[in-house]
PDB file of the backbone (N, CA, C, O) and the ligand in Angstrom, with CONECT records:
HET     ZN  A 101       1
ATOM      1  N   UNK A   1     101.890 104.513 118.526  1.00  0.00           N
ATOM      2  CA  UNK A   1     102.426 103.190 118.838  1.00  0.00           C
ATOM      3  C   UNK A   1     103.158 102.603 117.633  1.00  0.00           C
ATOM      4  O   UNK A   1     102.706 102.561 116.489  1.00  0.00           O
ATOM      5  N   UNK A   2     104.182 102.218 117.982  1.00  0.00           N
ATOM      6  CA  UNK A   2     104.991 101.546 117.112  1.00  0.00           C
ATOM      7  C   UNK A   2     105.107  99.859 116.824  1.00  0.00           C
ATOM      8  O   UNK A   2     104.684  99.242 117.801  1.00  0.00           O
ATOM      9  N   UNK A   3     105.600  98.928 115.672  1.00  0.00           N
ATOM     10  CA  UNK A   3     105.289  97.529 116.087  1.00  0.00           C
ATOM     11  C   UNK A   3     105.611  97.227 117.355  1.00  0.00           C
ATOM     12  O   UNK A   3     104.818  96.705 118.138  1.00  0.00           O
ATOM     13  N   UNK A   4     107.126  97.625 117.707  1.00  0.00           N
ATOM     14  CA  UNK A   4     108.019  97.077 118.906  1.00  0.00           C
ATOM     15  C   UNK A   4     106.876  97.274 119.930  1.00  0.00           C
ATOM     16  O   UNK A   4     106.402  96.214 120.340  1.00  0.00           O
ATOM     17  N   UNK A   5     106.264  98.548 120.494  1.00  0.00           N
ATOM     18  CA  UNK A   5     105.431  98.308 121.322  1.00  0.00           C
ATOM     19  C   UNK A   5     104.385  97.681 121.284  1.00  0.00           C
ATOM     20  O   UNK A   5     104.087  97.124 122.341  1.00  0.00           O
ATOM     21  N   UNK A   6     103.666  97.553 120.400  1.00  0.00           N
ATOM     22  CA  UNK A   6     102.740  96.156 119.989  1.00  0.00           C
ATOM     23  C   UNK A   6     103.420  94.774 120.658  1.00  0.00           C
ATOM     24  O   UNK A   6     103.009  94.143 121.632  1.00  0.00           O
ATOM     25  N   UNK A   7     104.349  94.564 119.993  1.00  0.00           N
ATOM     26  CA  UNK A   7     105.223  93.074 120.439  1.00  0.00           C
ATOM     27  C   UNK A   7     105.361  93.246 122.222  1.00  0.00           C
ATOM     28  O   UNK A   7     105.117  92.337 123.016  1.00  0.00           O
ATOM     29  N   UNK A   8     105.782  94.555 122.564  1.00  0.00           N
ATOM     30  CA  UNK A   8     105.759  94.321 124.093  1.00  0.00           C
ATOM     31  C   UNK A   8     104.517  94.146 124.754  1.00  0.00           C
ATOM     32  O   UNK A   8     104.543  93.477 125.787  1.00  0.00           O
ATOM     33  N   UNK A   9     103.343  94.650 124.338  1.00  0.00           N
ATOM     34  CA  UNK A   9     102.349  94.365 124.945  1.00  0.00           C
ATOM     35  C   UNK A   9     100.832  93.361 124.423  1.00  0.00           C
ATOM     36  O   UNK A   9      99.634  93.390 124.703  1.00  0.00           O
ATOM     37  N   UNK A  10     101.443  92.791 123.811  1.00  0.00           N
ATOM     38  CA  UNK A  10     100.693  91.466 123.157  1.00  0.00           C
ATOM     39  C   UNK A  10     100.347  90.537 123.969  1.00  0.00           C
ATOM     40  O   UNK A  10      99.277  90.031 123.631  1.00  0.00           O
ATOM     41  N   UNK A  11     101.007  89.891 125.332  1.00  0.00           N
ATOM     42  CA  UNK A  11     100.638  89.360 126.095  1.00  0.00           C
ATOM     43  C   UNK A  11      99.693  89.737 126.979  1.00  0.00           C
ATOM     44  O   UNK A  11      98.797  88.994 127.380  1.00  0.00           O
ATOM     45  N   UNK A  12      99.913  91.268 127.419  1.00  0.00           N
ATOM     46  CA  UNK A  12      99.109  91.766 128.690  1.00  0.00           C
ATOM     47  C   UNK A  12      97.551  92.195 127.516  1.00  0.00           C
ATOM     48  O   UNK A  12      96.419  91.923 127.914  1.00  0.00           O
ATOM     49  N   UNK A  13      97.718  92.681 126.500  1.00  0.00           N
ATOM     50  CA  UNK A  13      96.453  92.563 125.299  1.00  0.00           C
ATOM     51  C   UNK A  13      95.908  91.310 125.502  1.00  0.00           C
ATOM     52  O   UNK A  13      94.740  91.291 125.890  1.00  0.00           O
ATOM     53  N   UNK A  14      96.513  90.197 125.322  1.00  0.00           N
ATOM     54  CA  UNK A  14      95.980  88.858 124.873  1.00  0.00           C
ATOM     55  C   UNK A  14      94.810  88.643 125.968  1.00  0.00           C
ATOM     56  O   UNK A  14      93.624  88.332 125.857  1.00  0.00           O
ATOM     57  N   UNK A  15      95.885  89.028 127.397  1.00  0.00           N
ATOM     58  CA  UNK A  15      95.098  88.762 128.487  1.00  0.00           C
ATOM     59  C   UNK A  15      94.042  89.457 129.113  1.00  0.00           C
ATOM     60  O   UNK A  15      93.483  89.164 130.170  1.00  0.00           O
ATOM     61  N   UNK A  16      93.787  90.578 128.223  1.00  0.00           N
ATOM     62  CA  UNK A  16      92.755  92.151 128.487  1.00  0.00           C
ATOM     63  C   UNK A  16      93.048  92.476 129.902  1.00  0.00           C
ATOM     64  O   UNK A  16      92.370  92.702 130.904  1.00  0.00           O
ATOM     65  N   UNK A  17      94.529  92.407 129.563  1.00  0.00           N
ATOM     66  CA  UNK A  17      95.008  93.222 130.823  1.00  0.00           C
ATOM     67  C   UNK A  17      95.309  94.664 130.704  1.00  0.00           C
ATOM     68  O   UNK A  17      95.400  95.287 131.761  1.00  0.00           O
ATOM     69  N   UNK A  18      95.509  95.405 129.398  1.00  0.00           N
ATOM     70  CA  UNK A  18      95.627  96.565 128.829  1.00  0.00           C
ATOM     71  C   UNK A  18      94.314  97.324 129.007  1.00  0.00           C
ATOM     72  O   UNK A  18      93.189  96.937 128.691  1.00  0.00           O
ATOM     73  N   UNK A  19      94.766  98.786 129.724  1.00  0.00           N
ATOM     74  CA  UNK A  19      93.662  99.601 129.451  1.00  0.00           C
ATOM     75  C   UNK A  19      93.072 100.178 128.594  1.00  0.00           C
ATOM     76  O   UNK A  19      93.494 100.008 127.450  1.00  0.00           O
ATOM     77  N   UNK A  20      92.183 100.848 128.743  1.00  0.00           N
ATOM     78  CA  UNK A  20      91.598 100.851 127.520  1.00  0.00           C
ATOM     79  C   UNK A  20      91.612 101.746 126.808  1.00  0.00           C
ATOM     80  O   UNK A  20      90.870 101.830 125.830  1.00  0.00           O
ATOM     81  N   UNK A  21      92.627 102.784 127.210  1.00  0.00           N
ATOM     82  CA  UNK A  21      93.554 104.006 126.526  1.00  0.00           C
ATOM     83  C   UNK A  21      94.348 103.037 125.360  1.00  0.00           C
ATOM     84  O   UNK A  21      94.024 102.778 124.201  1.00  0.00           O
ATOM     85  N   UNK A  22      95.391 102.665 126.078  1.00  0.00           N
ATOM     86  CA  UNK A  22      96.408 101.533 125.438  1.00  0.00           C
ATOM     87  C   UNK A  22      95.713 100.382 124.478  1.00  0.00           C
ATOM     88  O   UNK A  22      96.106  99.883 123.424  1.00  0.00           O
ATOM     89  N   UNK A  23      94.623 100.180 125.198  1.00  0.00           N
ATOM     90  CA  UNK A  23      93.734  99.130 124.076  1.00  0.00           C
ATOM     91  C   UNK A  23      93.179  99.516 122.403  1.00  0.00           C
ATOM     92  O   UNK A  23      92.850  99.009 121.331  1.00  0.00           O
ATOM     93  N   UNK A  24      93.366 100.808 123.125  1.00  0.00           N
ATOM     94  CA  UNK A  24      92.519 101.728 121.785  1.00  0.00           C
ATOM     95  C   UNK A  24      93.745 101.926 120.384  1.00  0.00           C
ATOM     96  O   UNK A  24      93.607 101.492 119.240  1.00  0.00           O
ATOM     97  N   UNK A  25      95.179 102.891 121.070  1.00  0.00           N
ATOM     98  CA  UNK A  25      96.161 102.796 120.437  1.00  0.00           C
ATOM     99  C   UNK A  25      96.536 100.938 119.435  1.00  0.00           C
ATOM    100  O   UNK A  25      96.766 100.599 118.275  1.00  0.00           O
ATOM    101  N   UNK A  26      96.416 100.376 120.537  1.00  0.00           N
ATOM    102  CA  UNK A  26      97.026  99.090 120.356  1.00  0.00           C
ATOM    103  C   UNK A  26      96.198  98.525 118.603  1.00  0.00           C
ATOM    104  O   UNK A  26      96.649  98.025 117.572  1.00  0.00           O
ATOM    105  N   UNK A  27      94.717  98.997 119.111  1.00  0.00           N
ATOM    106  CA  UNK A  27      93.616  98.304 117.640  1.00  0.00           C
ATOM    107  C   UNK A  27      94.148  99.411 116.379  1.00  0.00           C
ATOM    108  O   UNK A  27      94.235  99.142 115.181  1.00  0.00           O
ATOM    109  N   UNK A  28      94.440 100.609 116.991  1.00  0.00           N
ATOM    110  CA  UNK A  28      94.444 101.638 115.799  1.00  0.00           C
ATOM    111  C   UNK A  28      95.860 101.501 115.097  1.00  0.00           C
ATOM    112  O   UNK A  28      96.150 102.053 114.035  1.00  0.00           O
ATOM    113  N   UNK A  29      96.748 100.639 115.886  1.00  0.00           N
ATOM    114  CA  UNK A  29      98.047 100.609 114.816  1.00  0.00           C
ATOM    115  C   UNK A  29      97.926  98.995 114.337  1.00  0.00           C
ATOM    116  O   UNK A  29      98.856  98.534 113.674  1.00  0.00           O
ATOM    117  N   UNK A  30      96.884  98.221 114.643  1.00  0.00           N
ATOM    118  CA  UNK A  30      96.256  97.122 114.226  1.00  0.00           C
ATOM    119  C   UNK A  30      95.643  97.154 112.881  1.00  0.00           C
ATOM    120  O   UNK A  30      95.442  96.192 112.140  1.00  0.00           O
ATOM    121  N   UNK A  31      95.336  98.582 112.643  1.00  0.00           N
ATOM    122  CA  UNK A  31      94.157  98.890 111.653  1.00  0.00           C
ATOM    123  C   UNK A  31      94.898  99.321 110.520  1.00  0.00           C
ATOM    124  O   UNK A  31      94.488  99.186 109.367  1.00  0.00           O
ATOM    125  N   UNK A  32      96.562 100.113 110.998  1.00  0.00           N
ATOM    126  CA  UNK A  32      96.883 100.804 110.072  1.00  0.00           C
ATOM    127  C   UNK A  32      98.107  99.995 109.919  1.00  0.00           C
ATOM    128  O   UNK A  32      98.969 100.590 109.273  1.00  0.00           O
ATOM    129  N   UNK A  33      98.492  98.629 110.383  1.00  0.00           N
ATOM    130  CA  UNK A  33      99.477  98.428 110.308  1.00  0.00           C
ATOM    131  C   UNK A  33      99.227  96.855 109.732  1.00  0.00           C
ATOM    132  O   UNK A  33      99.330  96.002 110.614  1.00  0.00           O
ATOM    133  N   UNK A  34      98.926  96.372 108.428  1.00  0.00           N
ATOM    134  CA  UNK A  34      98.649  95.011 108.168  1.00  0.00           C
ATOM    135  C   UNK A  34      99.715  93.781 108.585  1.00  0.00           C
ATOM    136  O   UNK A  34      99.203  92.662 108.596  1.00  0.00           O
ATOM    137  N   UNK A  35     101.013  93.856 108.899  1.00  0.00           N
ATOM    138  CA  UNK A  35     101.709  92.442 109.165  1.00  0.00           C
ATOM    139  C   UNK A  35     101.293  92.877 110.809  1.00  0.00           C
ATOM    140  O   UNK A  35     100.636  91.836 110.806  1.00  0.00           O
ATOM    141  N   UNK A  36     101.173  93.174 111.541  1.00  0.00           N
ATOM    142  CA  UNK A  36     100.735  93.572 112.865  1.00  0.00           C
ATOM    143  C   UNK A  36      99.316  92.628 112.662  1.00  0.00           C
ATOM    144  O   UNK A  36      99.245  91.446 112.998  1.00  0.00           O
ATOM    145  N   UNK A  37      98.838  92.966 112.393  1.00  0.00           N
ATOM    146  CA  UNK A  37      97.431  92.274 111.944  1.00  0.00           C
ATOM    147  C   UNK A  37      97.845  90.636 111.886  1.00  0.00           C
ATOM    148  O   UNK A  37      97.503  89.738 112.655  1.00  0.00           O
ATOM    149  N   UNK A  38      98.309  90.608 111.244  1.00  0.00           N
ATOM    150  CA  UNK A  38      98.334  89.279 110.366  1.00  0.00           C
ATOM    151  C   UNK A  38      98.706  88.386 111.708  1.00  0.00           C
ATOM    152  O   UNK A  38      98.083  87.360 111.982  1.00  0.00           O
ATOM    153  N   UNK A  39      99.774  88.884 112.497  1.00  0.00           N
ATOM    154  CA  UNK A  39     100.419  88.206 113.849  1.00  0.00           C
ATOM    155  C   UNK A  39      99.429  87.970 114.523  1.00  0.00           C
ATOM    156  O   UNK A  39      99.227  86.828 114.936  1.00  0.00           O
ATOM    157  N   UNK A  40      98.574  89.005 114.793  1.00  0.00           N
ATOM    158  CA  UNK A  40      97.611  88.981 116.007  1.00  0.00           C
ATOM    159  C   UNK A  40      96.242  88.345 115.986  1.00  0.00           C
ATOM    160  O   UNK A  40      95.399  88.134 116.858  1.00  0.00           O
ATOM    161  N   UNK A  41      96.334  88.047 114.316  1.00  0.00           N
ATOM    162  CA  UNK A  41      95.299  87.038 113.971  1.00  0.00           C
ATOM    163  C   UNK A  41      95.357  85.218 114.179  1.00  0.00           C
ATOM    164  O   UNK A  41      94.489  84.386 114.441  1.00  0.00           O
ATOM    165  N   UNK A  42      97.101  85.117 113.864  1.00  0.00           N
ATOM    166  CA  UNK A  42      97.432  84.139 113.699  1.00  0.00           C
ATOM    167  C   UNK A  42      97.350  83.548 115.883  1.00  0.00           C
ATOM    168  O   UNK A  42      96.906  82.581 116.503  1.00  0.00           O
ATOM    169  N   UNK A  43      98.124  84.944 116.260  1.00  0.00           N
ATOM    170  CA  UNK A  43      97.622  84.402 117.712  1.00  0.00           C
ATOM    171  C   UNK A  43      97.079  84.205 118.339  1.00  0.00           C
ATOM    172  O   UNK A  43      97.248  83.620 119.408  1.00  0.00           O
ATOM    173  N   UNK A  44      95.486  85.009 117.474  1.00  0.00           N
ATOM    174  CA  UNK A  44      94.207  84.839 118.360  1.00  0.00           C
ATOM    175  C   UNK A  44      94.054  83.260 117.916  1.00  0.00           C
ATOM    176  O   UNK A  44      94.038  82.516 118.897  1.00  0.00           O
ATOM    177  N   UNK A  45      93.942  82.618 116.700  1.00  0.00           N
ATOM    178  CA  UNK A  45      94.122  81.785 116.429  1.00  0.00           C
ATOM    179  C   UNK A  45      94.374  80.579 117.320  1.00  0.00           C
ATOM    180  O   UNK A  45      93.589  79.841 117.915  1.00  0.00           O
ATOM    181  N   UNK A  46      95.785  80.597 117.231  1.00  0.00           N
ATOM    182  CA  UNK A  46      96.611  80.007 118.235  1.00  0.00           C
ATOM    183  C   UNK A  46      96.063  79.326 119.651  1.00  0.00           C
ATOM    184  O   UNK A  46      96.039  78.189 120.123  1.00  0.00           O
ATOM    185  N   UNK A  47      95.618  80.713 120.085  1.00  0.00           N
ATOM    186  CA  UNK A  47      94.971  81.427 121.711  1.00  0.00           C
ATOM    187  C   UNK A  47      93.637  80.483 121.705  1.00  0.00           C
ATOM    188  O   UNK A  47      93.435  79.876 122.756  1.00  0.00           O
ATOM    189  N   UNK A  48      92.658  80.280 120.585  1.00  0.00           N
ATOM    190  CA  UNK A  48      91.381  79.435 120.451  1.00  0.00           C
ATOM    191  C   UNK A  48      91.993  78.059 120.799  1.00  0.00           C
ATOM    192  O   UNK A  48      91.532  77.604 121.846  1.00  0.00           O
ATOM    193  N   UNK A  49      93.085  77.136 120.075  1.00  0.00           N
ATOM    194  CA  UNK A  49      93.060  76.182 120.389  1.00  0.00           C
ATOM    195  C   UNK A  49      93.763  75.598 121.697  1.00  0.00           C
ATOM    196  O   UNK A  49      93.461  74.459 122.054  1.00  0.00           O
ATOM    197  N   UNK A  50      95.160  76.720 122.785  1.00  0.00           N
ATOM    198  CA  UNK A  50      95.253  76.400 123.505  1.00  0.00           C
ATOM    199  C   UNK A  50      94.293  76.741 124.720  1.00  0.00           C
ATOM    200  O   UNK A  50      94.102  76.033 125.709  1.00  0.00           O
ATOM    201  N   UNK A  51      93.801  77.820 124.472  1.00  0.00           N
ATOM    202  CA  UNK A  51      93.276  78.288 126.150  1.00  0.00           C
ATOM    203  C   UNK A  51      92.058  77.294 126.753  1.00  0.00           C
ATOM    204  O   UNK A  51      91.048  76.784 126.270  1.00  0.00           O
ATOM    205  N   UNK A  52      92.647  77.299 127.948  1.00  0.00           N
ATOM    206  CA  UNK A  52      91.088  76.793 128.410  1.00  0.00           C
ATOM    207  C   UNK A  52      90.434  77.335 129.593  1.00  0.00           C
ATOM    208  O   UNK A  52      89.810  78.368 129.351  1.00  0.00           O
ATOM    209  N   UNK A  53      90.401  77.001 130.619  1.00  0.00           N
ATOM    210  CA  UNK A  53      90.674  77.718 131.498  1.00  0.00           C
ATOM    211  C   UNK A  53      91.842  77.729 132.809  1.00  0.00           C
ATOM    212  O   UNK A  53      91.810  77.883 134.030  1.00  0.00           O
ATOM    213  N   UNK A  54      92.811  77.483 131.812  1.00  0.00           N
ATOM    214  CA  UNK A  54      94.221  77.936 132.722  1.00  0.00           C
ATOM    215  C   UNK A  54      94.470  79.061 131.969  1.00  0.00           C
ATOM    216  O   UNK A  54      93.980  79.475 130.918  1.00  0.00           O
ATOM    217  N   UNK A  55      95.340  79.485 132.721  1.00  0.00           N
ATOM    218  CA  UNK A  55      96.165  81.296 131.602  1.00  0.00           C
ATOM    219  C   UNK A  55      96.991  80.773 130.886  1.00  0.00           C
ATOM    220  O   UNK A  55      97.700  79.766 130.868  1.00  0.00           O
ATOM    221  N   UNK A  56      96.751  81.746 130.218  1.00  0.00           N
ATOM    222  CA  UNK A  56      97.430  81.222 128.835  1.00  0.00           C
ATOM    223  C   UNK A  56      98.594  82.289 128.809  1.00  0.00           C
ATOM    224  O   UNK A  56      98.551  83.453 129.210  1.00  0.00           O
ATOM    225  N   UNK A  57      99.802  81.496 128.150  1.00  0.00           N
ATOM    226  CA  UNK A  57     101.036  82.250 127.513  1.00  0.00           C
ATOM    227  C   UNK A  57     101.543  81.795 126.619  1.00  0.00           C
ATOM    228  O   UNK A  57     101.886  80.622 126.475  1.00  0.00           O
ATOM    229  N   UNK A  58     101.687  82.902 125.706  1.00  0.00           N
ATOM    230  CA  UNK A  58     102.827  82.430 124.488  1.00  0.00           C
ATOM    231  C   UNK A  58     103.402  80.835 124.443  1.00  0.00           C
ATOM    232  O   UNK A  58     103.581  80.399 125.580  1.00  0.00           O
ATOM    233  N   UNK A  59     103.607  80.234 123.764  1.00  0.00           N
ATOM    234  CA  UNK A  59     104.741  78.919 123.499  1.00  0.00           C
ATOM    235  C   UNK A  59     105.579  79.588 122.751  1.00  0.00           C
ATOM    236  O   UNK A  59     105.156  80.375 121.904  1.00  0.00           O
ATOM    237  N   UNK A  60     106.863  79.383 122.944  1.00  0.00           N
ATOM    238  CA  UNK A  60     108.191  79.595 122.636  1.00  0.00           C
ATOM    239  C   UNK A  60     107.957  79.901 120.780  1.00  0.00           C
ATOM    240  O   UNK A  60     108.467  80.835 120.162  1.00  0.00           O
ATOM    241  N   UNK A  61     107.351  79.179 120.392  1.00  0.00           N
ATOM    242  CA  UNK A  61     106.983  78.692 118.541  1.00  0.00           C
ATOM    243  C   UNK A  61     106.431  79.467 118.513  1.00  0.00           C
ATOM    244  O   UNK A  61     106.920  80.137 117.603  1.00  0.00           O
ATOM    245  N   UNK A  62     105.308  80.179 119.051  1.00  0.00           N
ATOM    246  CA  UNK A  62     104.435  80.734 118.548  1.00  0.00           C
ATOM    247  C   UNK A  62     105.076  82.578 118.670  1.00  0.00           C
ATOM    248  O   UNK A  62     104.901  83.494 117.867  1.00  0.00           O
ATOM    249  N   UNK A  63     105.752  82.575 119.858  1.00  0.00           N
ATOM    250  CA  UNK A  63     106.373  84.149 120.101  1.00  0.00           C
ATOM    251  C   UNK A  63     107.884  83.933 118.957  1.00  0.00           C
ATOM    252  O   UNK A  63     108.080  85.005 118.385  1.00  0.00           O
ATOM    253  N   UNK A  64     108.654  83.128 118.641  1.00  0.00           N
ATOM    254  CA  UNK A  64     109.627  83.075 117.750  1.00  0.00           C
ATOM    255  C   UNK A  64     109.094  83.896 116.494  1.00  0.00           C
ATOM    256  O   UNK A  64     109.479  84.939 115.966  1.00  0.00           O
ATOM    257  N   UNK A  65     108.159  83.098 116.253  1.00  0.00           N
ATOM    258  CA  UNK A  65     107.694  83.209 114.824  1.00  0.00           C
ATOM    259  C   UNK A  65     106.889  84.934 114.704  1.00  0.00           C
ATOM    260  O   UNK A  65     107.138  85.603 113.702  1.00  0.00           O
ATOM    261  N   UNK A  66     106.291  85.300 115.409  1.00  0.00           N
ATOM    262  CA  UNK A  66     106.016  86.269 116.254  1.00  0.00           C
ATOM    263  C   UNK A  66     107.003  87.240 115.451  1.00  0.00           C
ATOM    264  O   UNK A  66     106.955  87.827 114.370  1.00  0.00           O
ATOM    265  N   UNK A  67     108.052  87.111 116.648  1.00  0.00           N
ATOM    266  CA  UNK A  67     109.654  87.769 116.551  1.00  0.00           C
ATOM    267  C   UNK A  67     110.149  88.231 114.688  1.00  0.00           C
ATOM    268  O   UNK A  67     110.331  89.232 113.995  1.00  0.00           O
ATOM    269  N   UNK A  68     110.181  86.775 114.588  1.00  0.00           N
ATOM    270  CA  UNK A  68     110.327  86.465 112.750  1.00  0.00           C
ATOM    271  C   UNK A  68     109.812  87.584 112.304  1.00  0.00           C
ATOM    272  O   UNK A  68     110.408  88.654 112.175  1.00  0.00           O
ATOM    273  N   UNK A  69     108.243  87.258 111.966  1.00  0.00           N
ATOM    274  CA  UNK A  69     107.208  87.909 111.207  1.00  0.00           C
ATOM    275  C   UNK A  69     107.659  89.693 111.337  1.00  0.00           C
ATOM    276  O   UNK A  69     107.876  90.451 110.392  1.00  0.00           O
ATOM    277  N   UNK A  70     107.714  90.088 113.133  1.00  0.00           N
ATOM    278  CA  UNK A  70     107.714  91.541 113.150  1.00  0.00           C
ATOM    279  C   UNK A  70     109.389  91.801 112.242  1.00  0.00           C
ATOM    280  O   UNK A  70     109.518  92.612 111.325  1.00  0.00           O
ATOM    281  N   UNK A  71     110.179  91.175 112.615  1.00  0.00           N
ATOM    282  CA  UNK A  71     111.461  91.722 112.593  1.00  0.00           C
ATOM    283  C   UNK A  71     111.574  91.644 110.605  1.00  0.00           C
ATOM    284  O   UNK A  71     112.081  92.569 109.971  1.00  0.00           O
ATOM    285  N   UNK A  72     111.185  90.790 110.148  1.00  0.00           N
ATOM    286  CA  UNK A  72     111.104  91.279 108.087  1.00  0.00           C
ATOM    287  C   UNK A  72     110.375  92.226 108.253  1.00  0.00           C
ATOM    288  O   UNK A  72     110.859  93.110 107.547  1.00  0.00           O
ATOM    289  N   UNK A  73     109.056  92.807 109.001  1.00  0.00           N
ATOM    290  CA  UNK A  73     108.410  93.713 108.950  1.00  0.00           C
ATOM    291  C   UNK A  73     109.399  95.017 109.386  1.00  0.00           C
ATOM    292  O   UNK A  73     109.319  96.038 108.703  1.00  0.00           O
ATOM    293  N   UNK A  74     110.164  94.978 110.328  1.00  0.00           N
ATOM    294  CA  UNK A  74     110.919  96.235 110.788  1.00  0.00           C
ATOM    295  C   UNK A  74     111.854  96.543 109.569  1.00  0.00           C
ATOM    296  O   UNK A  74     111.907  97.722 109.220  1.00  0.00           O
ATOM    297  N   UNK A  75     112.821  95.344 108.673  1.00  0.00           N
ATOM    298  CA  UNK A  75     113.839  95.605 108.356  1.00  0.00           C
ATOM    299  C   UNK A  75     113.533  96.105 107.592  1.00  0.00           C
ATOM    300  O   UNK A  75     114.209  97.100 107.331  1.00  0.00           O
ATOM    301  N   UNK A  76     112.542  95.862 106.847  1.00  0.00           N
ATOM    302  CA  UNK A  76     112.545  96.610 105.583  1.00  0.00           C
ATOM    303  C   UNK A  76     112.550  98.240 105.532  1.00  0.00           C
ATOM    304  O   UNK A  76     111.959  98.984 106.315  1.00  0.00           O
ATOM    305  N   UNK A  77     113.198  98.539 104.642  1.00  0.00           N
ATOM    306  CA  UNK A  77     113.066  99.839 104.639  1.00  0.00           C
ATOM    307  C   UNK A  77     111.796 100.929 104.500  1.00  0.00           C
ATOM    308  O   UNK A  77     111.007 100.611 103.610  1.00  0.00           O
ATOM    309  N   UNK A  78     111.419 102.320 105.321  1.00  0.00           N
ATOM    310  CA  UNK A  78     110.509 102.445 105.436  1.00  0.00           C
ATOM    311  C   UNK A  78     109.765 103.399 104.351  1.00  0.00           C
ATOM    312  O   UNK A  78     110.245 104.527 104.240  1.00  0.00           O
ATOM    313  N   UNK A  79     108.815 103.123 103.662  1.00  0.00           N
ATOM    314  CA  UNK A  79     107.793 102.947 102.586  1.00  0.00           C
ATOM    315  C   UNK A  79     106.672 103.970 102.763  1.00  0.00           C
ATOM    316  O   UNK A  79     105.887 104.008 103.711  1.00  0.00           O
ATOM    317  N   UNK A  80     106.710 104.778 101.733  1.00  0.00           N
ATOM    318  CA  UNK A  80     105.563 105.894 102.201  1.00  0.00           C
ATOM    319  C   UNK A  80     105.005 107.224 103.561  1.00  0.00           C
ATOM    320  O   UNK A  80     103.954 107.849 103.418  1.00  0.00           O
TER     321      UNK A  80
HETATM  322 ZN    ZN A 101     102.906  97.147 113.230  1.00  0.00          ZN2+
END
């Protein structure tokens, strides 16, 4: 798994809608991938103070920044 696929499936994750093949990949490039981390912390985050019990989705701010964070993470050139 790559970030980009992380970023595509962050929502259906958020919502433990991902199986648990995909769930597994998803933690293990979580583990090996620290700005991946850092996003998915900041959204669990996030996820604590909006959810309640309606479903929850992204706010525009929160997937931008999202976007931001992965995309300095992509550009840089790749390291090791
Ligand atoms: Zn990553």
């Amino acid at each position: 798994m790559e970030c980009k696929d992380l970023l595509e499936l962050i929502n259906q994750y958020i919502d433990e809608e991902v199986d648990a093949s995909v769930c597994e990949k998803f933690e293990k490039h979580l583990a090996e991938c620290k700005p991946c981390r850092v996003v998915i912390d900041s959204i669990r985050g996030t996820i604590q103070l909006y959810r309640g019990d309606q479903p929850y989705e992204l706010p525009d701010d929160v997937r931008n920044r999202l976007h931001e964070t992965l995309q300095k993470h992509w550009s840089r050139p790749q390291e090791g």
